[in-house]
mmCIF file of the N, C-alpha and C atoms, coordinates in Angstrom:
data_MODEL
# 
_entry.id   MODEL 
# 
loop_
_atom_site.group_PDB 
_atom_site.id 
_atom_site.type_symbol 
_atom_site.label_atom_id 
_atom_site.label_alt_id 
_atom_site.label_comp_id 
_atom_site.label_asym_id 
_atom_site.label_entity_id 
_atom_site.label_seq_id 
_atom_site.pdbx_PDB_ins_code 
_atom_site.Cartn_x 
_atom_site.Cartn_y 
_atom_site.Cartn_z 
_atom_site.occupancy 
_atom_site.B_iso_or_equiv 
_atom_site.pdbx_formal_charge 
_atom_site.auth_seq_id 
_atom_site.auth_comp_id 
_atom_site.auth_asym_id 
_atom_site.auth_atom_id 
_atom_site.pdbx_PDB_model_num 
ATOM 1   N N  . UNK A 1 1  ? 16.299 -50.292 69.180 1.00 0.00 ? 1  UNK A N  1 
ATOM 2   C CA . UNK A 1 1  ? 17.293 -50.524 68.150 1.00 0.00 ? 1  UNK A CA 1 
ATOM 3   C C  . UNK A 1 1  ? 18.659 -50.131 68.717 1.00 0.00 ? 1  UNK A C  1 
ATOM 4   N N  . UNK A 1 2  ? 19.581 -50.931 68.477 1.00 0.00 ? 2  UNK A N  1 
ATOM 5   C CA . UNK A 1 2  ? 20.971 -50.944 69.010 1.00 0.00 ? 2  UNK A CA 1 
ATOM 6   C C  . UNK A 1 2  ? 21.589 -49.298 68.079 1.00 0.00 ? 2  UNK A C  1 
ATOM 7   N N  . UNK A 1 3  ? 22.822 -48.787 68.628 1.00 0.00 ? 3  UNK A N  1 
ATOM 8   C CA . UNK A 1 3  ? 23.325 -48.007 67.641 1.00 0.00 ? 3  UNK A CA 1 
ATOM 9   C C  . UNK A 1 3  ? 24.767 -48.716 67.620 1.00 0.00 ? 3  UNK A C  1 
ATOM 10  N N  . UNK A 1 4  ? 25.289 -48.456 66.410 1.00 0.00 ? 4  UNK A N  1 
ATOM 11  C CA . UNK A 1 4  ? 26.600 -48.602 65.771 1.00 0.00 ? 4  UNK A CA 1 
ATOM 12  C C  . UNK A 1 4  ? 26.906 -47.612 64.976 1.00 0.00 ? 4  UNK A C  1 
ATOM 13  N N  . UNK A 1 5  ? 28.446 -47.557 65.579 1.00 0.00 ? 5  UNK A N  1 
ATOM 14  C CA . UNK A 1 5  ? 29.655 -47.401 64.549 1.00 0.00 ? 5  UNK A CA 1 
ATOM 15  C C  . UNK A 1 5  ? 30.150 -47.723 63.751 1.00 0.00 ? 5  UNK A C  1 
ATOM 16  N N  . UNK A 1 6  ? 30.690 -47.609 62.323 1.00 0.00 ? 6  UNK A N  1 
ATOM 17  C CA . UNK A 1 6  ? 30.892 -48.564 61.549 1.00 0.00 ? 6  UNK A CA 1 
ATOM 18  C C  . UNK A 1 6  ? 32.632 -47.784 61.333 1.00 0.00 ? 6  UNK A C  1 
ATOM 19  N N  . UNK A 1 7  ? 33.508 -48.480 61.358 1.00 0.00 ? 7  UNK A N  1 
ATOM 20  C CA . UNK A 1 7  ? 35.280 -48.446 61.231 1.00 0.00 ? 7  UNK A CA 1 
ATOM 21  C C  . UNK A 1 7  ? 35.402 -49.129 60.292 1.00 0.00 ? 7  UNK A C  1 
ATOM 22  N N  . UNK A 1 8  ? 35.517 -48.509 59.054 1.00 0.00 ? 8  UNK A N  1 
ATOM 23  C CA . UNK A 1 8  ? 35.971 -48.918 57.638 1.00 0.00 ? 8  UNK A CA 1 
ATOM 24  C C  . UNK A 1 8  ? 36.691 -47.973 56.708 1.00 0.00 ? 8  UNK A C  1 
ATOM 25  N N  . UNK A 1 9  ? 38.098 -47.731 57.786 1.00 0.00 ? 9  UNK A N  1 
ATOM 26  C CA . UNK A 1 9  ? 38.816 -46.922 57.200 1.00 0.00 ? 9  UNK A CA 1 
ATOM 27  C C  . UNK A 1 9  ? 39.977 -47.192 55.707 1.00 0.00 ? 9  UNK A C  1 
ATOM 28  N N  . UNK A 1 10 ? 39.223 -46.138 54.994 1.00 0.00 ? 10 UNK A N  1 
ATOM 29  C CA . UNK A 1 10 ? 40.036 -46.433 53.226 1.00 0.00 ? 10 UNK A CA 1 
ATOM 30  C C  . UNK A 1 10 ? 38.882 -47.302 52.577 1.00 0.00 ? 10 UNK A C  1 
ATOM 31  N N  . UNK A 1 11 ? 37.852 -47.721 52.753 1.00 0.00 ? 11 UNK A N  1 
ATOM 32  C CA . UNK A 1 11 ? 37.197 -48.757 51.938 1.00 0.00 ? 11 UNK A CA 1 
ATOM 33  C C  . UNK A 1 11 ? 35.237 -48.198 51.904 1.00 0.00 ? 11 UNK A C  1 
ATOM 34  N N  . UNK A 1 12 ? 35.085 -47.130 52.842 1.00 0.00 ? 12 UNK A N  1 
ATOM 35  C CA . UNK A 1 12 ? 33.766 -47.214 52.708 1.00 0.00 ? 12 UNK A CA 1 
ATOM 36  C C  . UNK A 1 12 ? 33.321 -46.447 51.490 1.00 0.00 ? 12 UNK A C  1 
ATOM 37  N N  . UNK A 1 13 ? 32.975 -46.600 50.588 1.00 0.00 ? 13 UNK A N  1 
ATOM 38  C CA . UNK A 1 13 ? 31.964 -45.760 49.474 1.00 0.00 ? 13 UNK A CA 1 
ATOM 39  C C  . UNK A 1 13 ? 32.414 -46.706 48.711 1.00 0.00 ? 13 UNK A C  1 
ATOM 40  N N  . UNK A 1 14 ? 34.078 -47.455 48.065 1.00 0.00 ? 14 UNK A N  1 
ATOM 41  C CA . UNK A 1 14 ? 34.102 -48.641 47.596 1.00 0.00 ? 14 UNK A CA 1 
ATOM 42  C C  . UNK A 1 14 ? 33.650 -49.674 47.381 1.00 0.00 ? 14 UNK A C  1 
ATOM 43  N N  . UNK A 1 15 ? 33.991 -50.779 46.604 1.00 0.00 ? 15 UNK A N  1 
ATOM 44  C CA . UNK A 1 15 ? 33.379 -52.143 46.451 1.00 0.00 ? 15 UNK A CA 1 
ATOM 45  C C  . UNK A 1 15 ? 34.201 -53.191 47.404 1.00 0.00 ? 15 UNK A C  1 
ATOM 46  N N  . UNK A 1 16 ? 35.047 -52.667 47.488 1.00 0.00 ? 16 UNK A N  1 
ATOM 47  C CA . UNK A 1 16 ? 35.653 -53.403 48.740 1.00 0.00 ? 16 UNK A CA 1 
ATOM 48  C C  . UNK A 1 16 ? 35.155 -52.910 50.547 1.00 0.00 ? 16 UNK A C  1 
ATOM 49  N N  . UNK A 1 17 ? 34.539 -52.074 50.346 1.00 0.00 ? 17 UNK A N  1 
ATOM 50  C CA . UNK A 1 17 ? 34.155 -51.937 51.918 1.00 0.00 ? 17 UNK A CA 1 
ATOM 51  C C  . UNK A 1 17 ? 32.127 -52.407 51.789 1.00 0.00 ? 17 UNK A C  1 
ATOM 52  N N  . UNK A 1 18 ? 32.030 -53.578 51.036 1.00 0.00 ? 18 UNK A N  1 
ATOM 53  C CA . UNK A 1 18 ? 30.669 -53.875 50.997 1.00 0.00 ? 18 UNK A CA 1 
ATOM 54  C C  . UNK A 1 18 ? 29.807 -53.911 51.817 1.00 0.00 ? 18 UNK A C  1 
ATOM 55  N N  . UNK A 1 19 ? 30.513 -54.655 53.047 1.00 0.00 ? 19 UNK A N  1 
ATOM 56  C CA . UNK A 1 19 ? 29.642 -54.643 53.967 1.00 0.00 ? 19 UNK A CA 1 
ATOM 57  C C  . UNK A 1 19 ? 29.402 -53.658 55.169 1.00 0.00 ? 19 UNK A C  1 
ATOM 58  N N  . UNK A 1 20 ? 30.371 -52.781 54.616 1.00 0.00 ? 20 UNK A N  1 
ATOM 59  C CA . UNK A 1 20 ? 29.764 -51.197 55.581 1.00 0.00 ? 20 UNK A CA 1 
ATOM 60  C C  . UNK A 1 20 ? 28.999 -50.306 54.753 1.00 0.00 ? 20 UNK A C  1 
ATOM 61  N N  . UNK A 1 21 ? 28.907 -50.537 54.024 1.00 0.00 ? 21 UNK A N  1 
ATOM 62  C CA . UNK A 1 21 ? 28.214 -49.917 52.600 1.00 0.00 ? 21 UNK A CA 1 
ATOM 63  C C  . UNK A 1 21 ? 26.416 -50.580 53.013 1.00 0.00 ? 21 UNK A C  1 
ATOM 64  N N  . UNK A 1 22 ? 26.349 -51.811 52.975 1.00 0.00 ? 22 UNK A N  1 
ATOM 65  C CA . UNK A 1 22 ? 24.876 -52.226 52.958 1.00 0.00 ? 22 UNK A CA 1 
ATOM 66  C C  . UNK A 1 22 ? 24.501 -52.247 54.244 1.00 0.00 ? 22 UNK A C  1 
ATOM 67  N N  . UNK A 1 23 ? 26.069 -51.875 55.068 1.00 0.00 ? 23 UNK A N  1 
ATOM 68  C CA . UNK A 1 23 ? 24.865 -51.560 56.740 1.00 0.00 ? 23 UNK A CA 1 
ATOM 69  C C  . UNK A 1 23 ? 24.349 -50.298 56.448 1.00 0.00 ? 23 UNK A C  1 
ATOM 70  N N  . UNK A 1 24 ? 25.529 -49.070 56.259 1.00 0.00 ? 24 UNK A N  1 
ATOM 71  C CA . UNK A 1 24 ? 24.660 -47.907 56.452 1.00 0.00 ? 24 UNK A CA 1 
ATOM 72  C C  . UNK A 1 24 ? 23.614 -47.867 55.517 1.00 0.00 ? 24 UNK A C  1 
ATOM 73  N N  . UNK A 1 25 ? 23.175 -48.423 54.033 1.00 0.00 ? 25 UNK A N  1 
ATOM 74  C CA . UNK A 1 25 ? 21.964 -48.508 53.290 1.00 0.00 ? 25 UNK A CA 1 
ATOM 75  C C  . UNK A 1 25 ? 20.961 -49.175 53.934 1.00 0.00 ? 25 UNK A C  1 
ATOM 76  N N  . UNK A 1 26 ? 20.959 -50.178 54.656 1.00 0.00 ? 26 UNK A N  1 
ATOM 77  C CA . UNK A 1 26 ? 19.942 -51.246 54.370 1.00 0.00 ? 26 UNK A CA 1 
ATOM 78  C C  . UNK A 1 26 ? 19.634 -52.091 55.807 1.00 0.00 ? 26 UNK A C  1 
ATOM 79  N N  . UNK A 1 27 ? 20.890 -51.504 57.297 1.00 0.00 ? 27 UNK A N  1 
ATOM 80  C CA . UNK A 1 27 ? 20.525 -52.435 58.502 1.00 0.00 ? 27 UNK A CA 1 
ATOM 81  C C  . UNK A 1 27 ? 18.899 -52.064 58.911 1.00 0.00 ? 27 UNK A C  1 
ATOM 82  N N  . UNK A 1 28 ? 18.536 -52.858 59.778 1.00 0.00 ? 28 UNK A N  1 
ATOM 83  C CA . UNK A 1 28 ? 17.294 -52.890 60.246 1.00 0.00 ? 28 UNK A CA 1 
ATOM 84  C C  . UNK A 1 28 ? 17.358 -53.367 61.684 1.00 0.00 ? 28 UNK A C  1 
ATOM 85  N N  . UNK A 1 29 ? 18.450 -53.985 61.766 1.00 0.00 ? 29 UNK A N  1 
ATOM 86  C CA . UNK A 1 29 ? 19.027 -54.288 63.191 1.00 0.00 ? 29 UNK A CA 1 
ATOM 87  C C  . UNK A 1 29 ? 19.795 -53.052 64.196 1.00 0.00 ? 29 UNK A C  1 
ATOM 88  N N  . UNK A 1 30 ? 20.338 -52.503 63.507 1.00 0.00 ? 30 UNK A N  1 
ATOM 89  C CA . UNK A 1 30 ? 21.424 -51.073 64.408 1.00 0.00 ? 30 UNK A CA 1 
ATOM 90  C C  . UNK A 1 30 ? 20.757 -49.710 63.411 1.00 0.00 ? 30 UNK A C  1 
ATOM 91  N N  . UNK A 1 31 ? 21.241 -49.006 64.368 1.00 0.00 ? 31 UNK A N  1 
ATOM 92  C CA . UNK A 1 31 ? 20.894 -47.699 64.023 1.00 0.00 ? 31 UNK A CA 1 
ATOM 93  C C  . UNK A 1 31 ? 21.986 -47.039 63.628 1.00 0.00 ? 31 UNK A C  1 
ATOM 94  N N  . UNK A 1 32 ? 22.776 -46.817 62.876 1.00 0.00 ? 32 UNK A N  1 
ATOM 95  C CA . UNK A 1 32 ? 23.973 -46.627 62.293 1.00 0.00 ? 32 UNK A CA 1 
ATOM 96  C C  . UNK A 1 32 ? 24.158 -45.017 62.423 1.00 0.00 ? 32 UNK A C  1 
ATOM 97  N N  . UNK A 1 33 ? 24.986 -44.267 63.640 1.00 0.00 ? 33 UNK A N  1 
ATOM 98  C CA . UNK A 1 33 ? 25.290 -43.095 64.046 1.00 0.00 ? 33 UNK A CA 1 
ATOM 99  C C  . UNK A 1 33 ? 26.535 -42.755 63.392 1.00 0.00 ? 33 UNK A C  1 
ATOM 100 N N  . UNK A 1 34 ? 27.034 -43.432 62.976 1.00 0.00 ? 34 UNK A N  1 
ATOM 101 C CA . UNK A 1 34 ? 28.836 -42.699 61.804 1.00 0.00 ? 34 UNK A CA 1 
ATOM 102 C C  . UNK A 1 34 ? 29.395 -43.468 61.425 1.00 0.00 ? 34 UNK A C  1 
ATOM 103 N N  . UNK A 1 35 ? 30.242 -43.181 60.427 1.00 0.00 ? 35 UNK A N  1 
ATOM 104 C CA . UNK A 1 35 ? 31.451 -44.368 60.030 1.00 0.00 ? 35 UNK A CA 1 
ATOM 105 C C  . UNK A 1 35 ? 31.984 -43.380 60.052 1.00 0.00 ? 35 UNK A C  1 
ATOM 106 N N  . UNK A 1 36 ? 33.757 -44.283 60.385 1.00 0.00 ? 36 UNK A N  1 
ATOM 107 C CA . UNK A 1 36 ? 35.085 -43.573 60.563 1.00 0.00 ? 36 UNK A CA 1 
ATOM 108 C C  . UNK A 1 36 ? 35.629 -44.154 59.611 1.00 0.00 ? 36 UNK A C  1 
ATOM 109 N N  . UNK A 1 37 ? 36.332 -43.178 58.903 1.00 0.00 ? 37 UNK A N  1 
ATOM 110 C CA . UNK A 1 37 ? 36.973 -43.807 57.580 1.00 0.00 ? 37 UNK A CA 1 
ATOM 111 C C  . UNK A 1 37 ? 37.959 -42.116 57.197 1.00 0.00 ? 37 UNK A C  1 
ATOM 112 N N  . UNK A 1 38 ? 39.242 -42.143 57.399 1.00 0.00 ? 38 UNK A N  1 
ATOM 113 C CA . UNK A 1 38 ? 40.197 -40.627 57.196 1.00 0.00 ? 38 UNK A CA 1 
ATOM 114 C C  . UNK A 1 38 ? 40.084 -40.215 55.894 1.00 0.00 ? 38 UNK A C  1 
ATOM 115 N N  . UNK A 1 39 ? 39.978 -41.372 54.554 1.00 0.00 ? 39 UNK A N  1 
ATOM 116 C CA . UNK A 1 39 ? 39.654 -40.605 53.648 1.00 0.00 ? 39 UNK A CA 1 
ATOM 117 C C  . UNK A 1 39 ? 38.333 -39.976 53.092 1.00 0.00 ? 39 UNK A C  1 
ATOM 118 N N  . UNK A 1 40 ? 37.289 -39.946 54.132 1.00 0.00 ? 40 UNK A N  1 
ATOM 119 C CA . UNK A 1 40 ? 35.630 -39.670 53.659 1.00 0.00 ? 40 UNK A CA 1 
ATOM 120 C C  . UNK A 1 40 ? 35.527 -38.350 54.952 1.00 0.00 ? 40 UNK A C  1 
ATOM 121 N N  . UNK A 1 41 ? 36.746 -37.569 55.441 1.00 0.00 ? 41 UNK A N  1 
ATOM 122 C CA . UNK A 1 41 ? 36.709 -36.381 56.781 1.00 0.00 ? 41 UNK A CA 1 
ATOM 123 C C  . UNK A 1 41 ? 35.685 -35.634 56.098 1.00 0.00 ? 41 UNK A C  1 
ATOM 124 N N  . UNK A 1 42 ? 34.635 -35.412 56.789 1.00 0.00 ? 42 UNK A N  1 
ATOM 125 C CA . UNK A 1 42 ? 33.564 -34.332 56.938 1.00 0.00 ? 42 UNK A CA 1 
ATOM 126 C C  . UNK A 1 42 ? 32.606 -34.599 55.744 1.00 0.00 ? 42 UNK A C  1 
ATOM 127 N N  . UNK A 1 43 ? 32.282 -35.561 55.429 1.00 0.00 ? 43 UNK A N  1 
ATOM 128 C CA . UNK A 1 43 ? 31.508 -35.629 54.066 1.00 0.00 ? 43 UNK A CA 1 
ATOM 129 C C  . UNK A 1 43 ? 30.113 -36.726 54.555 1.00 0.00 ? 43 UNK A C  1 
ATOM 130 N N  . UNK A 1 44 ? 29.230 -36.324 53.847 1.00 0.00 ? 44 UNK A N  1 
ATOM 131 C CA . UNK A 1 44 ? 27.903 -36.921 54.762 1.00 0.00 ? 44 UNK A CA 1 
ATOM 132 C C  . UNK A 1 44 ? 27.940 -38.377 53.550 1.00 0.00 ? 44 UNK A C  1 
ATOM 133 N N  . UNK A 1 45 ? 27.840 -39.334 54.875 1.00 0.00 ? 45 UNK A N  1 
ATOM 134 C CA . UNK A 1 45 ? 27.639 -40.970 54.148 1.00 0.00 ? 45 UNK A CA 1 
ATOM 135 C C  . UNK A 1 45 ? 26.751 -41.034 53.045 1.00 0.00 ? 45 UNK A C  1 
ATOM 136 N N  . UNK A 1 46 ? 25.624 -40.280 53.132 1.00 0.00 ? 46 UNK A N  1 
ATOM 137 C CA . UNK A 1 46 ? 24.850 -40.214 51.958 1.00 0.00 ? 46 UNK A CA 1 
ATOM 138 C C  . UNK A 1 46 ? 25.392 -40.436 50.588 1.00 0.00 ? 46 UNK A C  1 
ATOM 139 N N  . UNK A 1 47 ? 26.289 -38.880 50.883 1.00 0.00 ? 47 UNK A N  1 
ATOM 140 C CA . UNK A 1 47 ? 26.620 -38.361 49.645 1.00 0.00 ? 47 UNK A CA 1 
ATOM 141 C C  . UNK A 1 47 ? 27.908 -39.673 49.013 1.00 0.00 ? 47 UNK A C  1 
ATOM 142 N N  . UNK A 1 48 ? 28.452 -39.895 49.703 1.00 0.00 ? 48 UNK A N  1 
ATOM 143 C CA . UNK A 1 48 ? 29.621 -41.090 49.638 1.00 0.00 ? 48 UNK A CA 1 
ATOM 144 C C  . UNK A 1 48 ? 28.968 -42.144 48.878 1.00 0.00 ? 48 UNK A C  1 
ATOM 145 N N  . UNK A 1 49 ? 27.696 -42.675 49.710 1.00 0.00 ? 49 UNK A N  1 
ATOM 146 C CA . UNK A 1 49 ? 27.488 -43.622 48.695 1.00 0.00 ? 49 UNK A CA 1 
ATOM 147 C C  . UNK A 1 49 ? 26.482 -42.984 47.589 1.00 0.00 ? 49 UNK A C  1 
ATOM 148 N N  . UNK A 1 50 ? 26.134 -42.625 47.508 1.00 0.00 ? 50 UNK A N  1 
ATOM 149 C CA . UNK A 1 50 ? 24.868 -42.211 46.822 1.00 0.00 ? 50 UNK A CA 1 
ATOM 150 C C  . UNK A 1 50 ? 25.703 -41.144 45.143 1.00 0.00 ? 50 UNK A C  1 
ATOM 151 N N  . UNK A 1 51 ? 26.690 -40.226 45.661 1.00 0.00 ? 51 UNK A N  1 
ATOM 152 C CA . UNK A 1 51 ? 27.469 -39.649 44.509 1.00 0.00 ? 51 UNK A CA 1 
ATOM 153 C C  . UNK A 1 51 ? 26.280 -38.241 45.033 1.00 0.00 ? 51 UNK A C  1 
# 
């Protein structure tokens, strides 16, 4: 399995950053190691999308 980064800065946990949203939920293709995004500093993707 490939790994990726996902750069969806200002938009990831939003409805506008959708499609970094259903990679880190749902790829099956990449192995998704971080998203960079300045307003989500130090907070686990989980919790971002999940609440």
């Amino acid at each position: 399995m490939e790994r990726a980064v996902i750069l969806c800065d200002g938009y990831f946990g939003q409805s506008t950053g959708k499609t970094a949203n259903g990679l880190v939920r749902y790829s099956k293709r990449y192995l998704i190691v971080g998203v960079i995004d300045h307003t989500k500093t130090g907070r686990d993707a989980g919790d971002v999308l999940d609440g």
